[in-house]
N, CA and C atoms of all chains as a GROMACS GRO file, in nm:
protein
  600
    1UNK      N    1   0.084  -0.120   0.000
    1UNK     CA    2   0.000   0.000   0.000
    1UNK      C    3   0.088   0.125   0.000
    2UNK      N    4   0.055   0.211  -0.052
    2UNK     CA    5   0.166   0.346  -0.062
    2UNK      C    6   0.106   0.439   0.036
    3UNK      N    7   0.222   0.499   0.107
    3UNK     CA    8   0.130   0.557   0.255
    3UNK      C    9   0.148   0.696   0.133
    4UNK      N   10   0.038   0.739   0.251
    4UNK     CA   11  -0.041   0.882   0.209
    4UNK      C   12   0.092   0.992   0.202
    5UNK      N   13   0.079   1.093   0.104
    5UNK     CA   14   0.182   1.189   0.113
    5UNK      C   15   0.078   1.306   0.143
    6UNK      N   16   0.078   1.455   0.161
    6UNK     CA   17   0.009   1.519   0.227
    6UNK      C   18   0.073   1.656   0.104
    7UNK      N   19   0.235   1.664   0.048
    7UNK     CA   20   0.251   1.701  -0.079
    7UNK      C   21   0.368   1.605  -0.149
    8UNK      N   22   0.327   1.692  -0.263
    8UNK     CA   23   0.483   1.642  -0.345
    8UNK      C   24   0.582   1.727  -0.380
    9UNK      N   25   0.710   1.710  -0.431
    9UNK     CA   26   0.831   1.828  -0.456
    9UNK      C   27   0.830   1.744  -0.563
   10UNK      N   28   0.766   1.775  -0.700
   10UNK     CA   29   0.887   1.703  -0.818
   10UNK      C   30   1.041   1.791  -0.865
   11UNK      N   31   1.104   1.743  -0.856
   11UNK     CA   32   1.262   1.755  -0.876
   11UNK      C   33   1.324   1.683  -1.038
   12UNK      N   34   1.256   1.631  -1.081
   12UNK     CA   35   1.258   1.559  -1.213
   12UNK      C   36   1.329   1.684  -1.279
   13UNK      N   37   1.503   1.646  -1.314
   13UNK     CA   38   1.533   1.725  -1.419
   13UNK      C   39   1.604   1.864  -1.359
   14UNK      N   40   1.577   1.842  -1.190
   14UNK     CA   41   1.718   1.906  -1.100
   14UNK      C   42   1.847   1.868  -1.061
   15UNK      N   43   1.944   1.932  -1.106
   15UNK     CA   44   2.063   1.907  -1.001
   15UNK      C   45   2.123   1.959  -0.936
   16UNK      N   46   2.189   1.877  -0.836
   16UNK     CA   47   2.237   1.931  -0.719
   16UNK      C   48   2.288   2.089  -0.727
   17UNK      N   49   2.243   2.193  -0.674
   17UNK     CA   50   2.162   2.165  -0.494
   17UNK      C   51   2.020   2.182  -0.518
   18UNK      N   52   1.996   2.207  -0.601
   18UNK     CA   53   1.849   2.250  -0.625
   18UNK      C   54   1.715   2.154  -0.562
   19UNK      N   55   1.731   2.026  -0.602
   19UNK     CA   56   1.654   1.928  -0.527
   19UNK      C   57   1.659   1.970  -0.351
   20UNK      N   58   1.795   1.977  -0.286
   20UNK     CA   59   1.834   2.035  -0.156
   20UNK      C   60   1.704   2.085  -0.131
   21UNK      N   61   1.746   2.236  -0.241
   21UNK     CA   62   1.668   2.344  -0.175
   21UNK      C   63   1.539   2.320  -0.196
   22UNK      N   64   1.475   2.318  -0.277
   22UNK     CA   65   1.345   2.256  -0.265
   22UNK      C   66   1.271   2.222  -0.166
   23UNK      N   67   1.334   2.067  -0.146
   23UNK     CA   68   1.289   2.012  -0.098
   23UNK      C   69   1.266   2.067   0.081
   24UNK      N   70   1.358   2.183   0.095
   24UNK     CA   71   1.386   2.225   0.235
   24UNK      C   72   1.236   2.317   0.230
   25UNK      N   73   1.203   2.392   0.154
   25UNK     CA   74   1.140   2.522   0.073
   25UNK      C   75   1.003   2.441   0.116
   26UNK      N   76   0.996   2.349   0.076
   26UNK     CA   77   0.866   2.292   0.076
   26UNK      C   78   0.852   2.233   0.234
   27UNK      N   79   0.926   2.146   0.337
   27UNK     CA   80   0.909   2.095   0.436
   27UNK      C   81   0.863   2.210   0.542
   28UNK      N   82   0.945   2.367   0.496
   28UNK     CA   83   0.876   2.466   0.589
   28UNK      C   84   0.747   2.480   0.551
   29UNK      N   85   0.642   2.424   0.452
   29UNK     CA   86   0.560   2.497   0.466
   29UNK      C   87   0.448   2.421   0.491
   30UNK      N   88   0.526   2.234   0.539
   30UNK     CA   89   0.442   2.165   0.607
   30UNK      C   90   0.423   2.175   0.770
   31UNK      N   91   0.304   2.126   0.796
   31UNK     CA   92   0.290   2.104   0.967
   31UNK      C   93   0.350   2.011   1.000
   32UNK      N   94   0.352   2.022   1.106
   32UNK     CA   95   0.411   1.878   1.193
   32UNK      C   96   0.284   1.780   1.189
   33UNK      N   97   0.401   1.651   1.157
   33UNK     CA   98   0.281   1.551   1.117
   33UNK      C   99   0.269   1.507   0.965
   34UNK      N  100   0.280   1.562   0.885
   34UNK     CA  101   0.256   1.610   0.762
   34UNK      C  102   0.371   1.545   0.662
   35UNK      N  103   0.324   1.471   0.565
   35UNK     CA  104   0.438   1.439   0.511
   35UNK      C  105   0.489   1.462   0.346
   36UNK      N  106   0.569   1.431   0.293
   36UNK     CA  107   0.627   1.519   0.162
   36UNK      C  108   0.712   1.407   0.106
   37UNK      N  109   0.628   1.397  -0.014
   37UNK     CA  110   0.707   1.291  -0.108
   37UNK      C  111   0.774   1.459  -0.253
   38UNK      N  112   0.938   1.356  -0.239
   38UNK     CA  113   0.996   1.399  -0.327
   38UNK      C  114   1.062   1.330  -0.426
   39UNK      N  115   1.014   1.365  -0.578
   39UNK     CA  116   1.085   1.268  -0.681
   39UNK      C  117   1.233   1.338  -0.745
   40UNK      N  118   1.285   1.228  -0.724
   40UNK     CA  119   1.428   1.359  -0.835
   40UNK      C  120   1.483   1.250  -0.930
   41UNK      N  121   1.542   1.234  -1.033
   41UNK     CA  122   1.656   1.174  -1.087
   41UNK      C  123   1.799   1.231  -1.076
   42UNK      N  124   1.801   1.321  -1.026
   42UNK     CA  125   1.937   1.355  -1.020
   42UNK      C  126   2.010   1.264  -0.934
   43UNK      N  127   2.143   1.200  -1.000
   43UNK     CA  128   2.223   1.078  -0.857
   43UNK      C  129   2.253   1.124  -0.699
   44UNK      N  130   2.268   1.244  -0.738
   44UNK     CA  131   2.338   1.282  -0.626
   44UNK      C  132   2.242   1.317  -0.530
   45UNK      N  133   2.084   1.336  -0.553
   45UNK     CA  134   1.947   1.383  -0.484
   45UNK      C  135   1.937   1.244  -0.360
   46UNK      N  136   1.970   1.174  -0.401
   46UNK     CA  137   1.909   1.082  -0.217
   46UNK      C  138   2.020   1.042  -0.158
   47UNK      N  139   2.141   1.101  -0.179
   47UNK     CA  140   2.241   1.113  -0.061
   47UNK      C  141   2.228   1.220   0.042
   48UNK      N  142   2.223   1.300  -0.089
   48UNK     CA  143   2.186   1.465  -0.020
   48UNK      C  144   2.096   1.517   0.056
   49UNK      N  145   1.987   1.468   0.023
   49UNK     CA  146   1.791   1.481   0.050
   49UNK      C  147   1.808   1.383   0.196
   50UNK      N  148   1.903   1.235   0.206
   50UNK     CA  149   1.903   1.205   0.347
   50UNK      C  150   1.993   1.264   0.413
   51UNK      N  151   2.105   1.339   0.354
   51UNK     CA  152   2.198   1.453   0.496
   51UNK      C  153   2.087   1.542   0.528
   52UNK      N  154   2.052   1.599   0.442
   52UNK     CA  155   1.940   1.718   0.441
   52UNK      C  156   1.838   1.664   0.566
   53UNK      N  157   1.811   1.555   0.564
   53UNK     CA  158   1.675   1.557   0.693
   53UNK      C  159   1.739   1.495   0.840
   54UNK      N  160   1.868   1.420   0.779
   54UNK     CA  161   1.908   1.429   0.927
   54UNK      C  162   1.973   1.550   0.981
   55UNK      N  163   1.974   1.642   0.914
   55UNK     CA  164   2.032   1.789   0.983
   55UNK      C  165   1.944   1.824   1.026
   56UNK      N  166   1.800   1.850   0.950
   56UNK     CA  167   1.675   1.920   1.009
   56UNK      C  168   1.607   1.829   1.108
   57UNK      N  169   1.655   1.717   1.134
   57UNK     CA  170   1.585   1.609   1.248
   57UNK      C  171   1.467   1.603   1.214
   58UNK      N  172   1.396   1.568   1.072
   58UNK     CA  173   1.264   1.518   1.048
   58UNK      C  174   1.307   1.353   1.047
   59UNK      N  175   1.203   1.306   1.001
   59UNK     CA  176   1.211   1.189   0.956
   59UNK      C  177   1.170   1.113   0.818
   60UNK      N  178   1.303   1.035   0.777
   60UNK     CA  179   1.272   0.961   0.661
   60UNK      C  180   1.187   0.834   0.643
   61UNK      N  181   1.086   0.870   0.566
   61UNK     CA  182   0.998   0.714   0.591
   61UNK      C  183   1.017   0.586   0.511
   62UNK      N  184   1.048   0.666   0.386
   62UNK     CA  185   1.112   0.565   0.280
   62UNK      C  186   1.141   0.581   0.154
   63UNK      N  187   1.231   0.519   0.107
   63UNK     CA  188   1.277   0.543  -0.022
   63UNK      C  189   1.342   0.436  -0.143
   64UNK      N  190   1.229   0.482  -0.247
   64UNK     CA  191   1.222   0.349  -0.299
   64UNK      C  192   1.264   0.444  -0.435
   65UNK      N  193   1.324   0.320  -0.542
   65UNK     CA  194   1.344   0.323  -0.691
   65UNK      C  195   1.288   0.279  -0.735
   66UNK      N  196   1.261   0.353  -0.943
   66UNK     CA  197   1.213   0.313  -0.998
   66UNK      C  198   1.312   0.373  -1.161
   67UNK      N  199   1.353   0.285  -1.193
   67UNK     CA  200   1.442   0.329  -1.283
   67UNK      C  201   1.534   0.447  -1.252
   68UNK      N  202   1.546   0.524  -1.265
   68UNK     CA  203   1.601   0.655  -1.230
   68UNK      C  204   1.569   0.711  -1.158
   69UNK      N  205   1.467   0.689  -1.124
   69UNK     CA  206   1.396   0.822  -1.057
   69UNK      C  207   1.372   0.774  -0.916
   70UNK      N  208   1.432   0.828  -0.786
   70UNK     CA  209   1.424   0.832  -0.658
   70UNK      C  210   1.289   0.861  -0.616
   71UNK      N  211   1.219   0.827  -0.519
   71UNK     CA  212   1.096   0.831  -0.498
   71UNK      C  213   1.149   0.830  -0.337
   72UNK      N  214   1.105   0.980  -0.243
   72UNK     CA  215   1.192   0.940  -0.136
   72UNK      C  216   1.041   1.058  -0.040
   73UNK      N  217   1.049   0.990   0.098
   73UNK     CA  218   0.887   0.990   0.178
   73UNK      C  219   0.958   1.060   0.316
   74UNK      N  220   0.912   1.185   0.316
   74UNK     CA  221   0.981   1.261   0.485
   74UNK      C  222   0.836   1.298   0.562
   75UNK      N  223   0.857   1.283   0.686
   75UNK     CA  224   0.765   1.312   0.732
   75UNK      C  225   0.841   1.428   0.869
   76UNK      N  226   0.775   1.544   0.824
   76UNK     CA  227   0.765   1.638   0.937
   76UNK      C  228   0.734   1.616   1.061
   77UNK      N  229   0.857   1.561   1.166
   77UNK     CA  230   0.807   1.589   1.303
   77UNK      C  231   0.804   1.645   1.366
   78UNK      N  232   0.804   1.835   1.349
   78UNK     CA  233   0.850   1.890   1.432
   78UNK      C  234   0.886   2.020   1.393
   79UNK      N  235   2.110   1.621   1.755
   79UNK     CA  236   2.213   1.733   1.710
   79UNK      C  237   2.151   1.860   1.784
   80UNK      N  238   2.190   1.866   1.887
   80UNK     CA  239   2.170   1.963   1.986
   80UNK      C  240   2.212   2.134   1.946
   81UNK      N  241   2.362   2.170   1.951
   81UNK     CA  242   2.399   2.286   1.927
   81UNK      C  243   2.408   2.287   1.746
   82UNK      N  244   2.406   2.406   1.713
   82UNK     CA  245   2.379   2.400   1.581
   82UNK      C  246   2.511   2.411   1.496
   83UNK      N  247   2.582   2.377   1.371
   83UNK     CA  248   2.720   2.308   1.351
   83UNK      C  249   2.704   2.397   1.274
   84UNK      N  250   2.883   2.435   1.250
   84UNK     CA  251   2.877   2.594   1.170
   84UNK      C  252   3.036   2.515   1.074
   85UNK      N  253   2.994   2.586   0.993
   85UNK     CA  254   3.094   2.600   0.880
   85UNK      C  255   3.142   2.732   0.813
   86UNK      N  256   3.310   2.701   0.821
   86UNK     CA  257   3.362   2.854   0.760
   86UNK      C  258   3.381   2.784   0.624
   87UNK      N  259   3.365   2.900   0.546
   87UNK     CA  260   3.417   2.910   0.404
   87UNK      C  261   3.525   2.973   0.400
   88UNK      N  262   3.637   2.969   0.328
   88UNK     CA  263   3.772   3.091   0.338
   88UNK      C  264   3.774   3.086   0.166
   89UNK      N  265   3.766   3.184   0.085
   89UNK     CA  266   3.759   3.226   0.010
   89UNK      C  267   3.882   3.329  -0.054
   90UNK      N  268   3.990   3.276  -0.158
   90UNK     CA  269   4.129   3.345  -0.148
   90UNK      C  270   4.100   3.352  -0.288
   91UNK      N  271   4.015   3.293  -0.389
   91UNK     CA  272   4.010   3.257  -0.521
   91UNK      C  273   3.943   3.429  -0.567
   92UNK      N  274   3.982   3.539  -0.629
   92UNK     CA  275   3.924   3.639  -0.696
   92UNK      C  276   3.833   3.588  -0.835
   93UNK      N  277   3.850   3.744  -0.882
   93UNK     CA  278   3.740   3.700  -1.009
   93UNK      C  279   3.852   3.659  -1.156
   94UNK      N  280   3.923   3.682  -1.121
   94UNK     CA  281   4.030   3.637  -1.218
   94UNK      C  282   4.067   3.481  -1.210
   95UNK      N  283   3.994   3.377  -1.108
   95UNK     CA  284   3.989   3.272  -1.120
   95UNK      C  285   3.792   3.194  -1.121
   96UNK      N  286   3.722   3.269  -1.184
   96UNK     CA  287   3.560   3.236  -1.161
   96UNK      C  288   3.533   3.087  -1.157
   97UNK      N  289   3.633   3.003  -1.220
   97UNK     CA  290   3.547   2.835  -1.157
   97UNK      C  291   3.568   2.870  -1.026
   98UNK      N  292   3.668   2.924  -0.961
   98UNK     CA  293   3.681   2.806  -0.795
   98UNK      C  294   3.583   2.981  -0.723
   99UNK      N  295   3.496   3.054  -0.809
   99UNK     CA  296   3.359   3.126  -0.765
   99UNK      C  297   3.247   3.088  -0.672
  100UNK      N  298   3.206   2.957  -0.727
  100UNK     CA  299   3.060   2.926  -0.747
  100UNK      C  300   3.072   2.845  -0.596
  101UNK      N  301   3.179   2.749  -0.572
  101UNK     CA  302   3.154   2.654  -0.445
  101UNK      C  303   3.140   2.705  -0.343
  102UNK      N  304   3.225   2.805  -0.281
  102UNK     CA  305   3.134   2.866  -0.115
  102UNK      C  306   3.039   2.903  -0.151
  103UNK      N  307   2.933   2.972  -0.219
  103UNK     CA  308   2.837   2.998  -0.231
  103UNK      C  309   2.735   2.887  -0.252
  104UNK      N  310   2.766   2.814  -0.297
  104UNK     CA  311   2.634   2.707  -0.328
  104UNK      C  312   2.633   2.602  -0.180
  105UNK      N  313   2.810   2.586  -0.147
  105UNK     CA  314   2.795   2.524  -0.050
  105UNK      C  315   2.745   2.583   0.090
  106UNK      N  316   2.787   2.690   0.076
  106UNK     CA  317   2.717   2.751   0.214
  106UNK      C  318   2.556   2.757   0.214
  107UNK      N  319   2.533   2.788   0.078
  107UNK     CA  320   2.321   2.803   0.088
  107UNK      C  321   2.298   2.688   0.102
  108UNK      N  322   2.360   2.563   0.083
  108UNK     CA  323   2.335   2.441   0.149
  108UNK      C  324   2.339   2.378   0.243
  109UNK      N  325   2.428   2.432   0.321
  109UNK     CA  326   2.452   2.398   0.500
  109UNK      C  327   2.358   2.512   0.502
  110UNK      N  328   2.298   2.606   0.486
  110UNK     CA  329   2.191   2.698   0.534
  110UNK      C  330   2.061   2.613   0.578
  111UNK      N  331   2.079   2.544   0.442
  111UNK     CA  332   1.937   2.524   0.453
  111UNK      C  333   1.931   2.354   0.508
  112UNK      N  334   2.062   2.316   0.545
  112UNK     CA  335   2.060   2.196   0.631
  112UNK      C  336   2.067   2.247   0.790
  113UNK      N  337   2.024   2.393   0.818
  113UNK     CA  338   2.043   2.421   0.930
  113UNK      C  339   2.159   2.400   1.019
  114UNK      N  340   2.261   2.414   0.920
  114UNK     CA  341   2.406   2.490   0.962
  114UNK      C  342   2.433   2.586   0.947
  115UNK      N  343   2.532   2.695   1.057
  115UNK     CA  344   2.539   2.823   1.000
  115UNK      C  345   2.678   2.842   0.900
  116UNK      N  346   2.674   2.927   0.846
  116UNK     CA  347   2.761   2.902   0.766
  116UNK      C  348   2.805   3.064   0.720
  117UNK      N  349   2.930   3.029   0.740
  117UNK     CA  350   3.009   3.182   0.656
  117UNK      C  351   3.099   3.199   0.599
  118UNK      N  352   3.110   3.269   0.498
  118UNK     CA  353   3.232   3.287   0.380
  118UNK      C  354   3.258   3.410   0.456
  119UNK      N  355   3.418   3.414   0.468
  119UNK     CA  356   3.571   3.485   0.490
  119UNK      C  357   3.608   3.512   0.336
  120UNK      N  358   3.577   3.617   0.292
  120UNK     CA  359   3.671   3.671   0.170
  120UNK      C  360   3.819   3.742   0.214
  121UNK      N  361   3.929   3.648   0.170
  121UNK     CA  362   4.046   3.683   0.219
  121UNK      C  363   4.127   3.680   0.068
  122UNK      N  364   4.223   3.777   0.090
  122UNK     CA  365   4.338   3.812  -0.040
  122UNK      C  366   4.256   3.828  -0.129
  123UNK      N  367   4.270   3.788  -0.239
  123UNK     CA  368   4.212   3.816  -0.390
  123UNK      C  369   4.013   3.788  -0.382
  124UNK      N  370   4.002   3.696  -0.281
  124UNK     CA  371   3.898   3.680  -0.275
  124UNK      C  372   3.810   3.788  -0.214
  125UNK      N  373   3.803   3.867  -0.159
  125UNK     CA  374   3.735   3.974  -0.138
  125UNK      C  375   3.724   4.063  -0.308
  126UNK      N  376   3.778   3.998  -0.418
  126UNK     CA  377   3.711   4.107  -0.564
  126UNK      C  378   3.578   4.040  -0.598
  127UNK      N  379   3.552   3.961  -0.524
  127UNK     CA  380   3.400   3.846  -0.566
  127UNK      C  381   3.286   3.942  -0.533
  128UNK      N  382   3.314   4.000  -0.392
  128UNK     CA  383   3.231   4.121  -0.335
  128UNK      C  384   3.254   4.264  -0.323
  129UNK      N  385   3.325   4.296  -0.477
  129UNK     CA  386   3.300   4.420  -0.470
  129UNK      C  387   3.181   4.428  -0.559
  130UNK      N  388   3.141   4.550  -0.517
  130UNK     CA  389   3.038   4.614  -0.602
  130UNK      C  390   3.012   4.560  -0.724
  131UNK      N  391   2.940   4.504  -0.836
  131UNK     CA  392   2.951   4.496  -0.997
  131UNK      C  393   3.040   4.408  -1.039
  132UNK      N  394   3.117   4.342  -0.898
  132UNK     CA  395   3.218   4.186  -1.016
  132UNK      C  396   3.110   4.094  -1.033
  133UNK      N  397   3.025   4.057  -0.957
  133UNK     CA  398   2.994   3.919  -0.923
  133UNK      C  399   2.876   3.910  -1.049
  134UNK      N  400   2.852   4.050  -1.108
  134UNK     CA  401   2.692   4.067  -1.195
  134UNK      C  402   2.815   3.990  -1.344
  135UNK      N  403   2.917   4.020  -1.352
  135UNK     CA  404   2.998   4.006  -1.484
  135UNK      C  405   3.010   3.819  -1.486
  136UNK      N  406   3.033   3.764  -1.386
  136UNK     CA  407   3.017   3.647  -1.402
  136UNK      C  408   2.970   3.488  -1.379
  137UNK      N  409   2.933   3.448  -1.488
  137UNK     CA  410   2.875   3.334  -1.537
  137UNK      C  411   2.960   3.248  -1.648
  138UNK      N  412   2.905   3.093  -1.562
  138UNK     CA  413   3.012   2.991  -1.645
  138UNK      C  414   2.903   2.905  -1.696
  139UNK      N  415   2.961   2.848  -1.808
  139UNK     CA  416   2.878   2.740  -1.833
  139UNK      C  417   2.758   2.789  -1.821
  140UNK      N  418   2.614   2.670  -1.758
  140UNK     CA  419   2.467   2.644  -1.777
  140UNK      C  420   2.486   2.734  -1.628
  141UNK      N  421   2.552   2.796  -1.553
  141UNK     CA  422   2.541   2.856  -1.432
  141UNK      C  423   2.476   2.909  -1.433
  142UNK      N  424   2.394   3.013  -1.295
  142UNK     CA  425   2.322   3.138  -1.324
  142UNK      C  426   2.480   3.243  -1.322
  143UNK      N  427   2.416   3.350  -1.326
  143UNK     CA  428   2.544   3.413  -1.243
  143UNK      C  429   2.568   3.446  -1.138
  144UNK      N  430   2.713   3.474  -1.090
  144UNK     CA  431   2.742   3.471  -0.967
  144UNK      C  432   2.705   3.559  -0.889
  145UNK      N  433   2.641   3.697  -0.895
  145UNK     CA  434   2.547   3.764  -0.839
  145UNK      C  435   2.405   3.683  -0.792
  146UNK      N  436   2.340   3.611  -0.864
  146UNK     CA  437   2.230   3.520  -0.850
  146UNK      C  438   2.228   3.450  -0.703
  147UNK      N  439   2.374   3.361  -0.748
  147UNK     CA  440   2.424   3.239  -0.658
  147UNK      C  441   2.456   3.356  -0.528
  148UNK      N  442   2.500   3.460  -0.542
  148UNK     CA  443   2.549   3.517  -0.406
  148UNK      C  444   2.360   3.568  -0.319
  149UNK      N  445   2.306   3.611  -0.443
  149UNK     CA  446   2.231   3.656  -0.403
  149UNK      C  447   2.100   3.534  -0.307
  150UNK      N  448   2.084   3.420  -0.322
  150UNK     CA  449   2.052   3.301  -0.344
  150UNK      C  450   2.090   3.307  -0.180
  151UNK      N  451   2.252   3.299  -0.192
  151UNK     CA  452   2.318   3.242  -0.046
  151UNK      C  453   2.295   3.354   0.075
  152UNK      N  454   2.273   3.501   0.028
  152UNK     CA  455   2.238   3.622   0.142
  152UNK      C  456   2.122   3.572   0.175
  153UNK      N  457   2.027   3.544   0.075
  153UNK     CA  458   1.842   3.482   0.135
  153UNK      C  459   1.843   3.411   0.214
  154UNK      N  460   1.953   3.262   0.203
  154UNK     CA  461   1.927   3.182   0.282
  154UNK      C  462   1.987   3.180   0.414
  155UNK      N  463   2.090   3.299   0.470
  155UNK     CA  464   2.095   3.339   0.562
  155UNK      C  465   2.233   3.329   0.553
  156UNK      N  466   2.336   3.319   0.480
  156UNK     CA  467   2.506   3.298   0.459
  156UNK      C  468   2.520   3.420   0.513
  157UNK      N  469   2.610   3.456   0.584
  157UNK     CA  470   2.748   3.582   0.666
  157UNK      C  471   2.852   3.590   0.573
  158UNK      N  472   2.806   3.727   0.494
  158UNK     CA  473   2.956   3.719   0.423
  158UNK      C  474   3.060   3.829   0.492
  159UNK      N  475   3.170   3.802   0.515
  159UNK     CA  476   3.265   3.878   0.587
  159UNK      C  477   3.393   3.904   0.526
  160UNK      N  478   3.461   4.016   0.514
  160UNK     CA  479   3.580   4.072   0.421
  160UNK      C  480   3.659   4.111   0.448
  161UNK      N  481   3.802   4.026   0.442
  161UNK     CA  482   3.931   4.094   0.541
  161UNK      C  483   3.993   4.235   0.533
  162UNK      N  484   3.983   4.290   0.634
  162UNK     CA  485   4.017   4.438   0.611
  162UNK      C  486   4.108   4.488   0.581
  163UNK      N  487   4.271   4.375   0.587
  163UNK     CA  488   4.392   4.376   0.556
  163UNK      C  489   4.430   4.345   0.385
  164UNK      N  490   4.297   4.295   0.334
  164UNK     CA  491   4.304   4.251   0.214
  164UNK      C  492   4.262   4.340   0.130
  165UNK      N  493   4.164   4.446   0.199
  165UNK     CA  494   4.131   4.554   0.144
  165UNK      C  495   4.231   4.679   0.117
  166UNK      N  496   4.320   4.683   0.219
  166UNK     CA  497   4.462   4.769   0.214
  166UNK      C  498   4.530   4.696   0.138
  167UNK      N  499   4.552   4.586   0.150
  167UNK     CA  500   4.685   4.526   0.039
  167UNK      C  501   4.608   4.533  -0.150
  168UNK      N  502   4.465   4.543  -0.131
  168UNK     CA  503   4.452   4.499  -0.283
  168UNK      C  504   4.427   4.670  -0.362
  169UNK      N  505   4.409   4.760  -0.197
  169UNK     CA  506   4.364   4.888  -0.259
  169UNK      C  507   4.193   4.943  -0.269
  170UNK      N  508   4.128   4.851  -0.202
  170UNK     CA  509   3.975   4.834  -0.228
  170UNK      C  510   3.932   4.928  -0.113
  171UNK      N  511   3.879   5.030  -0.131
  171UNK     CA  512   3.820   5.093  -0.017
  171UNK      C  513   3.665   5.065   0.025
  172UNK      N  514   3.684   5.048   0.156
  172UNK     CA  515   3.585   4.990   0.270
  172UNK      C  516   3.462   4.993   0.170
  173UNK      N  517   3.378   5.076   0.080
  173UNK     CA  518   3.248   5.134   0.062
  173UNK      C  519   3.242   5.052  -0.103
  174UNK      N  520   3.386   5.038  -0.129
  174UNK     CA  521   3.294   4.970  -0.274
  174UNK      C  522   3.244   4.802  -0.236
  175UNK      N  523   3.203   4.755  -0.154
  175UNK     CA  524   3.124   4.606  -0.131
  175UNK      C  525   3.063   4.619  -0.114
  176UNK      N  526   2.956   4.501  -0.103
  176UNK     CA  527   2.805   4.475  -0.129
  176UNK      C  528   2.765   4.498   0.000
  177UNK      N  529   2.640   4.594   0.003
  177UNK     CA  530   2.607   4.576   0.109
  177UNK      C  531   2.631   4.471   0.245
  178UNK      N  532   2.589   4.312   0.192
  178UNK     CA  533   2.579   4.265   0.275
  178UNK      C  534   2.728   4.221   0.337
  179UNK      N  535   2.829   4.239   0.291
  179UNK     CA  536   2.995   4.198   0.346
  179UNK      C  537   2.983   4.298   0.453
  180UNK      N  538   3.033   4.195   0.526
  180UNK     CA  539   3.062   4.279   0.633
  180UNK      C  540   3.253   4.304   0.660
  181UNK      N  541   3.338   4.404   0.740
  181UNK     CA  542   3.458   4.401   0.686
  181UNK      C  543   3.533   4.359   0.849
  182UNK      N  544   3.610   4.269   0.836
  182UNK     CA  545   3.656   4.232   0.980
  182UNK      C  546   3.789   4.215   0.974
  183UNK      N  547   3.832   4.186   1.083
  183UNK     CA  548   3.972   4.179   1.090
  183UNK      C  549   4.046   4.045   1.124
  184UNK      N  550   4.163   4.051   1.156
  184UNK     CA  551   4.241   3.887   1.135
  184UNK      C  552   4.208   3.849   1.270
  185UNK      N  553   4.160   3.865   1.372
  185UNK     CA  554   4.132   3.790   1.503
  185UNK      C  555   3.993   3.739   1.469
  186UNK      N  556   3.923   3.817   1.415
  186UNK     CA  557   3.779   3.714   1.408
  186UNK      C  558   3.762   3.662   1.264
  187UNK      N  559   3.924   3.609   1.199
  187UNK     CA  560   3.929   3.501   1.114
  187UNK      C  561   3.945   3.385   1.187
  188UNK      N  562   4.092   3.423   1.240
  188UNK     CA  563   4.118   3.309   1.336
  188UNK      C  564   3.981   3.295   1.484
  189UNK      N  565   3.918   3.383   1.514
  189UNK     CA  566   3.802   3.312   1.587
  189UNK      C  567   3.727   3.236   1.549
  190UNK      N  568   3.669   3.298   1.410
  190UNK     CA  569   3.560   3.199   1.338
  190UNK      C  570   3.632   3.047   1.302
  191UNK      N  571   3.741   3.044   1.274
  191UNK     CA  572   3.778   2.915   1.220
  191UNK      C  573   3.794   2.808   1.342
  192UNK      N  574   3.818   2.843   1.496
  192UNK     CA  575   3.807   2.771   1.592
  192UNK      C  576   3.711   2.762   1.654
  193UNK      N  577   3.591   2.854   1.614
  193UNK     CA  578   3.452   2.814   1.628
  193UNK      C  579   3.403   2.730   1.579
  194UNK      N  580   3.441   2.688   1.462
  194UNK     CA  581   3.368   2.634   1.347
  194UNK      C  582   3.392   2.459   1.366
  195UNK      N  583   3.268   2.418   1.295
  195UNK     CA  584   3.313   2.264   1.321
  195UNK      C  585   3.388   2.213   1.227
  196UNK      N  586   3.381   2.266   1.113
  196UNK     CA  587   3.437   2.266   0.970
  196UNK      C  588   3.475   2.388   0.901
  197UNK      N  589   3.675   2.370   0.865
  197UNK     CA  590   3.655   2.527   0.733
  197UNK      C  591   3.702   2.462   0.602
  198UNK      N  592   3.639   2.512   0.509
  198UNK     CA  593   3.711   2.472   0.428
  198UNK      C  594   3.764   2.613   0.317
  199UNK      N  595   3.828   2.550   0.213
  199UNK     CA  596   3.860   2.672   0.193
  199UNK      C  597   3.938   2.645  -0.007
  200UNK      N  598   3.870   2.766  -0.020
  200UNK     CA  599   3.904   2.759  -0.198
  200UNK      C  600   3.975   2.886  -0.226
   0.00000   0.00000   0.00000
C-alpha cells in the first residue's frame, strides 16, 4: 500500500543543490505531522535529501526506486 | 544534534579565477538550509567576488550568475565577511562592497575558524 503523502516536490530534471533546496522550501511549509514525497533523478538527490533531513531532524519514511527516478517519503516531526 | 554546527568558508580565489567562484556559495546556501550556519571569509584576492559589480559580470557554463548564486546564499541566511587587511593590500576601499559583506579583521578570522566545526577553503 503506498502511505499517504500530504505534498509532493517534483525535482525531475534538478541538479544538485536544487533538489536540496526545494525540498527544504517545501518541508517549511508543512505542519508537523505532515508528510512530503519527493521525486528527483538527479544521482546525487538521495544522498543529499538524506543529509538534508538528518540535519533538520525530520524523519525519513522511505525510499524506494524506480528506474532513475528516486521516490523518497519525509515526514515532518516537528 | 543539539547545538547547531557551523561551517567557515575561506575564500582566497578572486574573479580572475571564476570556476573556484561558485563553491562557497552554493555550499554555504546548502549547509543553510541543512540548518548549519555558515560563513564565507573573503580573504586576499577573494574579497574582488564582493566588490560592487564583479559578481553581476560572471557566469560559467549552464550557471546562473554569480550575483544570482550570491544573491541566493544572502536569502538563505550565509554571513559574508571581508578581510580588512586585504582591502589595504589589494587597494579596495571599505564602501565599494556589497552591502551585505561585512569588513573584519584577522582575530575574528582566526576566531571563526576555531569556532567552526568545519573550514574549508578555496
Amino acid at each position: 500500500m503506498k502511505p499517504k503523502t500530504d505534498k509532493r516536490v517534483d525535482c525531475l530534471g534538478l541538479y544538485c543543490p536544487e533538489p536540496v533546496f526545494k525540498t527544504r522550501m517545501e518541508l517549511d511549509e508543512l505542519k508537523a505531522g505532515e508528510t512530503l514525497e519527493v521525486l528527483a533523478d538527479d544521482p546525487a538527490a538521495e544522498e543529499d535529501i538524506r543529509a538534508l533531513v538528518k540535519h533538520l531532524e525530520q524523519e525519513l519514511v522511505s525510499v524506494s526506486k524506480e528506474g532513475n527516478t528516486v521516490r523518497i517519503l519525509i515526514k515532518k516531526v516537528k | 544534534m543539539s547545538a547547531k554546527k557551523k561551517i567557515l568558508y575561506v575564500q582566497t580565489s578572486g574573479v580572475d579565477r571564476p570556476e573556484r567562484a561558485y563553491a562557497p556559495f552554493i555550499l554555504a546556501t546548502t549547509a543553510a538550509m541543512m540548518n548549519i550556519d555558515a560563513t564565507i571569509y573573503f580573504l586576499i584576492k577573494g574579497i574582488t567576488l564582493v566588490k560592487k559589480g564583479e559578481a553581476e559580470k560572471i557566469k560559467m557554463g549552464s550557471f546562473p550568475s554569480l550575483k544570482d548564486v550570491m544573491n541566493q546564499a544572502i536569502k538563505a541566511g550565509v554571513k559574508l565577511v571581508v578581510c580588512e587587511q586585504s582591502c589595504s593590500l589589494l587597494g579596495i576601499p571599505r564602501g565599494e562592497f556589497v552591502q551585505e559583506a561585512n569588513i573584519v579583521g584577522a582575530a575574528t578570522l582566526n576566531d571563526l575558524a576555531l569556532s567552526a566545526d568545519a573550514v574549508l577553503c578555496f
